[in-house]
C-alpha positions in Angstrom: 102.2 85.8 -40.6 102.2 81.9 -40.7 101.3 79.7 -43.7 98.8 76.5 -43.2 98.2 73.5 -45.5 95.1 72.6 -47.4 95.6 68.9 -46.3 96.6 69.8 -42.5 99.5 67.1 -41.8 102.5 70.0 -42.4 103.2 72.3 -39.6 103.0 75.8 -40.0 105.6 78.1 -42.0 107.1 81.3 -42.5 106.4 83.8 -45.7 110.3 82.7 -46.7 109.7 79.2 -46.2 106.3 78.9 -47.9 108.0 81.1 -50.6 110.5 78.3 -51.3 108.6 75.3 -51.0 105.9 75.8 -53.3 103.7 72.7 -52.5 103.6 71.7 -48.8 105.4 68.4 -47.7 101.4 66.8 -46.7 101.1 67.2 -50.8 99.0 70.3 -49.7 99.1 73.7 -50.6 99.7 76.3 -48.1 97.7 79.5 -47.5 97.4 82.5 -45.1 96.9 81.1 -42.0 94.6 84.7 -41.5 93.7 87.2 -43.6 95.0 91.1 -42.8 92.1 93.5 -43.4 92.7 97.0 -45.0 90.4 99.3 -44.3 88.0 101.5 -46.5 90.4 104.4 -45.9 93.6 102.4 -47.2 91.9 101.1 -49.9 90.7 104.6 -51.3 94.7 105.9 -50.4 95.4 103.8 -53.6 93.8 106.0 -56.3 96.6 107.7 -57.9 99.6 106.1 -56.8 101.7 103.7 -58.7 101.2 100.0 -59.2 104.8 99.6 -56.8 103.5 101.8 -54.1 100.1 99.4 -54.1 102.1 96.1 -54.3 104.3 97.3 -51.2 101.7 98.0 -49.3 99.0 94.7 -50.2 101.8 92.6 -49.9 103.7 94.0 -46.2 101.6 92.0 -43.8 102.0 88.9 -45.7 106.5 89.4 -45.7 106.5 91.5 -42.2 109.2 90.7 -39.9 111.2 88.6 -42.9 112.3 91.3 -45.3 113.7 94.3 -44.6 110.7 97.3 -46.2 113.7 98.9 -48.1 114.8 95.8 -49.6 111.2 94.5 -51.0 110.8 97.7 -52.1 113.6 97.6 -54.3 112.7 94.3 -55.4 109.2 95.3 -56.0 111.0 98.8 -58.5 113.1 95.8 -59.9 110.5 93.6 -60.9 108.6 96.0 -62.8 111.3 98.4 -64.3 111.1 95.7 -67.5 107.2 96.9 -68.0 106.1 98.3 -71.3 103.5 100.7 -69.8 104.3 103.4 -67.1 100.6 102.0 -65.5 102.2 98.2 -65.4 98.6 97.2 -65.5 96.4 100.1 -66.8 92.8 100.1 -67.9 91.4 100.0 -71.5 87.5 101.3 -71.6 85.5 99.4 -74.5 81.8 100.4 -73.5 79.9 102.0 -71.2 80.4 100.0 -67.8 83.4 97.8 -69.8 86.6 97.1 -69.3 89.9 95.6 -70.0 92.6 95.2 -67.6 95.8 94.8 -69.8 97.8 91.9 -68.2 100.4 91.5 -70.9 103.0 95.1 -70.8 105.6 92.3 -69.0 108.7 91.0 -70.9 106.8 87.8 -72.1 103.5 89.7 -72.9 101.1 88.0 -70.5 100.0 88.0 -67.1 102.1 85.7 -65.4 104.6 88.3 -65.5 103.2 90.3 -62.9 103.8 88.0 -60.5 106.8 86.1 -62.0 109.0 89.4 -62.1 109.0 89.7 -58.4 108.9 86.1 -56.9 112.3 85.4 -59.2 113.4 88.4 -57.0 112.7 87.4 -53.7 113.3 83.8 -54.2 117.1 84.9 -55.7 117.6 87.3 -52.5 116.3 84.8 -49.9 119.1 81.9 -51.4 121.6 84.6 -51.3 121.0 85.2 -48.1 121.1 81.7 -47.0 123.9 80.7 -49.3 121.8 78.0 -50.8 121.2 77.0 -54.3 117.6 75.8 -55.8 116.6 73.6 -58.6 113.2 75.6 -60.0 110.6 73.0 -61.5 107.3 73.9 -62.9 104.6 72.8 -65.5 103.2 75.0 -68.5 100.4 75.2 -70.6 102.0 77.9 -72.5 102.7 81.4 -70.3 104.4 80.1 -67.3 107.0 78.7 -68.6 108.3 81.4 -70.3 107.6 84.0 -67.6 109.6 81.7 -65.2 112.8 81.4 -67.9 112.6 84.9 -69.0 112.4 86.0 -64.7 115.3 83.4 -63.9 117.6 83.1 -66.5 121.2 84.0 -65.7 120.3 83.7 -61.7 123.5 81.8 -60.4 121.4 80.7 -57.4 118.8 78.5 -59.3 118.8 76.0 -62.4 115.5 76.0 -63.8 113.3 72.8 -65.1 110.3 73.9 -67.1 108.2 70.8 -68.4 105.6 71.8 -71.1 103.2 69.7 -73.3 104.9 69.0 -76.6 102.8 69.9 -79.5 100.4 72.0 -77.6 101.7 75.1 -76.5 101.7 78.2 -79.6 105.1 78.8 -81.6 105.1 82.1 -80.0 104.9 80.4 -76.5 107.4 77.9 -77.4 110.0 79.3 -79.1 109.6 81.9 -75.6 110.8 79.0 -73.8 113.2 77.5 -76.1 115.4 80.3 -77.4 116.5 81.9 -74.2 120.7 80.9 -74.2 121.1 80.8 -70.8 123.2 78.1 -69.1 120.8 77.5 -65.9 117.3 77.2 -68.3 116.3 73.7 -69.3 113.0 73.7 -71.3 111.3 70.1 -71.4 109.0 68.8 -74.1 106.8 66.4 -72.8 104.4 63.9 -74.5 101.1 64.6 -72.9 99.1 67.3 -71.7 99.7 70.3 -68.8 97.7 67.8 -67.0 100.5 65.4 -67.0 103.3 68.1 -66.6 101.7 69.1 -63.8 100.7 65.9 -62.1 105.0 64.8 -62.8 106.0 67.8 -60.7 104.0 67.8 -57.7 104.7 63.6 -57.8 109.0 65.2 -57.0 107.7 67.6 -54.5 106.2 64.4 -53.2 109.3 62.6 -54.0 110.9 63.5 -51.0 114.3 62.2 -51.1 114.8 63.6 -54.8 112.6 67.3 -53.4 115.9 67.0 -50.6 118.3 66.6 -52.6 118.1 69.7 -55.4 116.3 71.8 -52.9 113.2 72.0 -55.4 111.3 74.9 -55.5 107.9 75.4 -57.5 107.0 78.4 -59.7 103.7 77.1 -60.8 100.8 79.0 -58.8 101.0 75.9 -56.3 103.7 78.3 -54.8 101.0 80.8 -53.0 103.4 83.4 -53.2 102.3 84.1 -57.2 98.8 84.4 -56.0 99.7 87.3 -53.6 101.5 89.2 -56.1 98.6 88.8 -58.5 96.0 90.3 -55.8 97.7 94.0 -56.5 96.0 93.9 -60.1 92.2 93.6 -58.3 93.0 96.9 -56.1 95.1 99.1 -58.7 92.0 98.4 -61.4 89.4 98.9 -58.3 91.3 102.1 -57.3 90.6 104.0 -60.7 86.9 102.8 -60.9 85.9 104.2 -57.8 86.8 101.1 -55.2 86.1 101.0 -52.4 82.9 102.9 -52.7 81.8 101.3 -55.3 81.7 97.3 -56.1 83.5 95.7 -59.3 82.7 92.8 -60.9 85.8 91.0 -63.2 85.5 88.3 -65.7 88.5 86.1 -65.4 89.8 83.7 -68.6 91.1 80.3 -66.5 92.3 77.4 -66.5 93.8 76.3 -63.5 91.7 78.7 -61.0 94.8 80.7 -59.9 94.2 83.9 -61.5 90.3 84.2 -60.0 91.4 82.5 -56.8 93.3 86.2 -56.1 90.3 88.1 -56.7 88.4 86.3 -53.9 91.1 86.5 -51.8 91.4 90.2 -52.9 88.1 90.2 -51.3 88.7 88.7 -48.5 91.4 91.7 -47.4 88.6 94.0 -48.0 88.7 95.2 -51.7 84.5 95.5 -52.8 84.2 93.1 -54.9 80.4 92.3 -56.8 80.9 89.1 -58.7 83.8 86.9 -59.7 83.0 85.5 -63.1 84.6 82.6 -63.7 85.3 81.8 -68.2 86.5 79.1 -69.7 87.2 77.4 -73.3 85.4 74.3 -73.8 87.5 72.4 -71.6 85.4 73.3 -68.9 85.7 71.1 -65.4 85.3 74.3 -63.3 81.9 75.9 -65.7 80.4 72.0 -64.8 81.6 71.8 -61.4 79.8 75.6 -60.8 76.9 74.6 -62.4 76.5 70.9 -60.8 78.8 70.5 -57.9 80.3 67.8 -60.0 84.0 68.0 -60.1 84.7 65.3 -62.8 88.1 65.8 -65.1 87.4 64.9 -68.8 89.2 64.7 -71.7 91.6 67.6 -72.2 91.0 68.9 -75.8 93.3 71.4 -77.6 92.2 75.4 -78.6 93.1 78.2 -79.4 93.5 79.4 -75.6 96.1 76.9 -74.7 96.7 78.2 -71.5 93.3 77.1 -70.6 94.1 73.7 -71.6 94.0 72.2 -68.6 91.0 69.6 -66.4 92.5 69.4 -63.0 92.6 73.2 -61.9 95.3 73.3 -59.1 94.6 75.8 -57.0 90.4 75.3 -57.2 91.8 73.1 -53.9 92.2 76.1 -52.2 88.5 77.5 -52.8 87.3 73.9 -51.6 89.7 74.1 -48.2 87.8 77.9 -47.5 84.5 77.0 -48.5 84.9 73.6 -46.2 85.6 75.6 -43.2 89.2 74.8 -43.4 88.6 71.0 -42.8 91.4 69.4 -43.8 90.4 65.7 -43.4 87.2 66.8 -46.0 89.6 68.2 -48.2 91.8 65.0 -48.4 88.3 62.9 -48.6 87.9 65.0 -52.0 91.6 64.9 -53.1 91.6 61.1 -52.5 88.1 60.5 -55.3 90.5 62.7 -57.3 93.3 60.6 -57.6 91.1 57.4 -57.4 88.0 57.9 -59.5 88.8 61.7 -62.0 86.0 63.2 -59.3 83.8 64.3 -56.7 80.8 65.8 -55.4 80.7 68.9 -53.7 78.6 69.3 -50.8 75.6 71.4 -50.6 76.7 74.1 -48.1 80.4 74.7 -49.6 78.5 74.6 -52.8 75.9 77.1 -52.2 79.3 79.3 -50.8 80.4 79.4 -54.1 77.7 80.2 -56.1 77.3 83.1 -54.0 80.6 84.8 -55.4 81.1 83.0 -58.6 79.5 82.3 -61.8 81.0 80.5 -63.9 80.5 80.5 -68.4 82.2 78.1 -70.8 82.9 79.7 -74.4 83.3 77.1 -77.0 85.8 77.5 -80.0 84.0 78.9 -82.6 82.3 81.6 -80.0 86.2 83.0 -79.1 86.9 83.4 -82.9 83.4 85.6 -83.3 84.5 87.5 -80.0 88.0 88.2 -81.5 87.0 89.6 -84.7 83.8 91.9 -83.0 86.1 93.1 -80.4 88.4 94.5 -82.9 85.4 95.5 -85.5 83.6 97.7 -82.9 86.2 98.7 -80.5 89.3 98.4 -82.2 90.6 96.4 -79.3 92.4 93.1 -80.5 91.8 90.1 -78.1 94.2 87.4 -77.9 92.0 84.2 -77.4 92.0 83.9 -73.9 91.2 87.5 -73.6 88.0 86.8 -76.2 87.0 83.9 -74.0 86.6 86.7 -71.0 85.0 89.1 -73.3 82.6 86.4 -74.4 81.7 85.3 -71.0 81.3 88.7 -70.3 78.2 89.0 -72.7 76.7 86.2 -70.4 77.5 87.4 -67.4 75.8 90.8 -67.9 72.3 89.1 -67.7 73.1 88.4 -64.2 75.5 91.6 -63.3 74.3 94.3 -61.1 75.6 97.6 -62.3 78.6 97.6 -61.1 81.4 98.1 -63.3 82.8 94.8 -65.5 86.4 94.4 -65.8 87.7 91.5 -68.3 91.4 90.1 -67.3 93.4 90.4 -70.6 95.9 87.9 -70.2 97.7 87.9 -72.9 99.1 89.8 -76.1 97.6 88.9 -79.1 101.3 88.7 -81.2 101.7 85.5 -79.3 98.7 84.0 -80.8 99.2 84.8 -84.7 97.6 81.9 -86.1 94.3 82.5 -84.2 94.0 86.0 -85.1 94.7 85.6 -88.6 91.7 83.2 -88.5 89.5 85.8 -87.0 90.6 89.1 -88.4 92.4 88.0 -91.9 95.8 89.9 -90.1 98.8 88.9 -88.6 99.7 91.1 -85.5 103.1 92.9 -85.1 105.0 91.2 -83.0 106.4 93.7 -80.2 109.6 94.7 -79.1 110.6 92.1 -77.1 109.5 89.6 -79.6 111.7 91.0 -82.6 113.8 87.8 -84.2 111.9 85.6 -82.1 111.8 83.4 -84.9 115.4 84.0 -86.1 116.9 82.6 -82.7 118.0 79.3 -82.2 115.9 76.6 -80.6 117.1 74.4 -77.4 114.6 72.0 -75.9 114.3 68.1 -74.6 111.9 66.0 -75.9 110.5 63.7 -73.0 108.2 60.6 -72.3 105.3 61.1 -70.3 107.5 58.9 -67.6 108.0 60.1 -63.9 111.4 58.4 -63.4 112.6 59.3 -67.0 112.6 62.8 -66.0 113.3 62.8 -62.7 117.1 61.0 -63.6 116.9 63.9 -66.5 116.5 66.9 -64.1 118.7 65.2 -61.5 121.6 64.7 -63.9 121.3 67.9 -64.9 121.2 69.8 -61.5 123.8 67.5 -60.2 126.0 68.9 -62.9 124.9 72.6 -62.1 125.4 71.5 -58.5 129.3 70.6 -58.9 129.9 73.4 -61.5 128.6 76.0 -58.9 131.1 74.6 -55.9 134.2 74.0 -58.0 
């Protein structure tokens, strides 16, 4: 299997290689140059077996020929062994044709450890193997940061750079980030928004003297190794509703299109699905673009979903590369209004493409605090906030479902949201096991300016240091 880029100027890489690049040199981002097909037969194999047995075999074609099938398995038992729930992602039923996937049984309590877990695994045993060491940088609106410290911390092989907008993240999520006492973990407060944390870390991958030099490595969904891992989620849920003989239809809470982007290519390995329903808060660049063909970033504004934060969704790049018929020269045409005008238009063909699998509903603020308080009221389920922004979408999306079976993407626990529940409900949620003294524990952060070079000489100082630690 061989990995392409979006913008077409990178050669083709290995699984390993793509793995510890993250974005591709062209600025691109790398995808499967084909997709494997499973058939109806494998597909309906997964009913009844675990969520590790599934993982191995979605994600074998994508590693084969680079690591050894004993040795991702063990990775694969690794990565999940810290899972509250036997299930690691099991199903909650809250109607008749309703249902929530629970994302959020992982160490930090949200989805991004389903995918975390295992690519700190495989990126540790690929540097061992090589002897090499990596500096890991990403961006967070809130639940990749802390999925990334809590997956890496201790690793000798890595030193880890997390930037994250200060002020704008929960205290749940932050203090996740900023309590972890572990030598290699550096969390960065940065003025701005995850708009700005993200655009500073692909400008160093595009840095290329400074990406040379510490070996960077991205963790951010850029890296198309996350999105794999998260495709496992769409067949396990699809196995227990009667896939592949039956279509599903899931509601996905996004921000920066990463989490929905491994649905449809879910589907594109074979797995039924009937619609992808795109939700988002009210800042809503990919509900407008859907709707308009208008991609035009606005004005991020702060929620109560702060994970959804965010106006220039990453990884919709990838939709637009597939929907283009992989022309990379169209796809730099649209990058390029990007970075010089906040937009562009898409085309009516690749438009029309996407409408065909997606819809696509906003859910403004005061809508997500109704949604959590029903949810609990007449199901007794309690919705964090990006959760209720699914479950709220979802209420729009059944005018235009089929009957095919409606499965909501919960995200995130609500005890990481406390101050948005309380709102809602009038009660604060326990906080879990993994959360206990969370706010007992010292705090250890960076406060930076929104300045490229600032941090750059931060994180380079800082991995230098590692650097000369690690050889003496």
């Amino acid at each position: 299997m061989k990995y392409i880029s979006t913008r077409g100027a990178a050669p083709p890489v290995s699984f390993t290689q793509m793995l510890l690049a993250g974005l591709a040199p062209d600025g691109g981002l790398y995808l499967p140059q084909a997709y494997p097909q499973l058939s109806q037969d494998a597909i309906a194999d997964f009913a009844g077996r675990s969520y590790e047995e599934v993982a191995q075999a979605i994600l074998t074609p994508f590693v084969a020929g680079e690591i050894e099938a004993g040795a991702l398995r063990g990775m694969i038992e690794a990565a999940y062994a810290k899972f509250r729930h036997k299930a690691v992602a099991p199903l909650t039923q809250l109607d008749s044709n309703l249902f929530v996937l629970e994302l959020f049984h992982g160490p930090t309590l949200a989805f991004k450890d389903l995918a975390m877990q295992l690519l700190a695994k495989l990126i540790d045993h690929v540097l061992k193997a090589r002897g090499e060491r990596a500096t890991i940088i990403g961006a967070t609106s809130g639940d990749t940061g802390a999925a990334a410290i809590e997956a890496f911390r201790g690793l000798a092989q890595v030193g880890v750079f997390i930037l994250y907008p200060h002020g704008r993240v929960s205290d749940v999520q932050r203090r996740q980030m900023t309590t972890v006492d572990a030598e290699n973990i550096h969390p960065i407060a940065m003025e701005g928004t995850f708009d700005d944390a993200q655009a500073c870390v692909k400008n160093m991958f595009n840095h290329s003297a400074l990406r040379d030099e510490l070996n960077l490595c991205g963790v951010n969904s850029i890296n198309l190794a996350r999105i794999l891992f998260q495709m496992v989620y769409y067949f396990t849920s699809a196995a227990v509703l009667g896939g592949p003989y039956r279509k599903i239809s899931f509601v996905v809470p996004t921000g920066n299109f990463g989490d929905i982007l491994a649905g449809w290519m879910a589907k594109r390995l074979g797995l039924p699905v009937d619609r992808l329903v795109i939700a988002t808060n009210s800042n809503d660049i990919l509900t407008r673009a859907v709707a308009s063909g208008h991609y035009v970033v606005e004005t991020v504004h702060p929620t109560q979903s702060p994970s959804m934060d965010i106006q220039v969704s990453s990884n919709f790049e990838r939709l637009l590369f597939e929907t283009h018929g992989r022309d990379a020269g169209v796809l730099c045409r649209l990058m390029a209004g990007l970075r010089q005008s906040q937009g562009f238009t898409i085309e009516p063909g690749p438009l029309q493409a996407i409408r065909a699998e997606f819809d696509a509903f906003c859910v403004a603020e005061p809508e997500t605090t109704r949604e959590i308080a029903r949810s609990w009221r007449e199901t007794g389920f309690l919705a964090d906030p990006h959760t209720a922004v699914g479950l709220s979408a979802t209420r729009q999306a059944k005018a235009r479902a089929s009957t095919s079976p409606l499965v909501v993407l919960g995200t995130a626990h609500p005890a990481k949201f406390p101050a948005a529940i309380a709102h809602a409900t009038g009660m604060l949620p326990d906080l879990p096991g993994p959360l206990a003294g969370l706010f007992e524990r010292k705090e250890r952060f960076s406060i930076l300016p929104n300045d490229q070079s600032e941090i750059e000489r931060f994180i380079h100082a800082r991995a230098a240091r590692a650097s000369n630690r690690a050889a003496s």
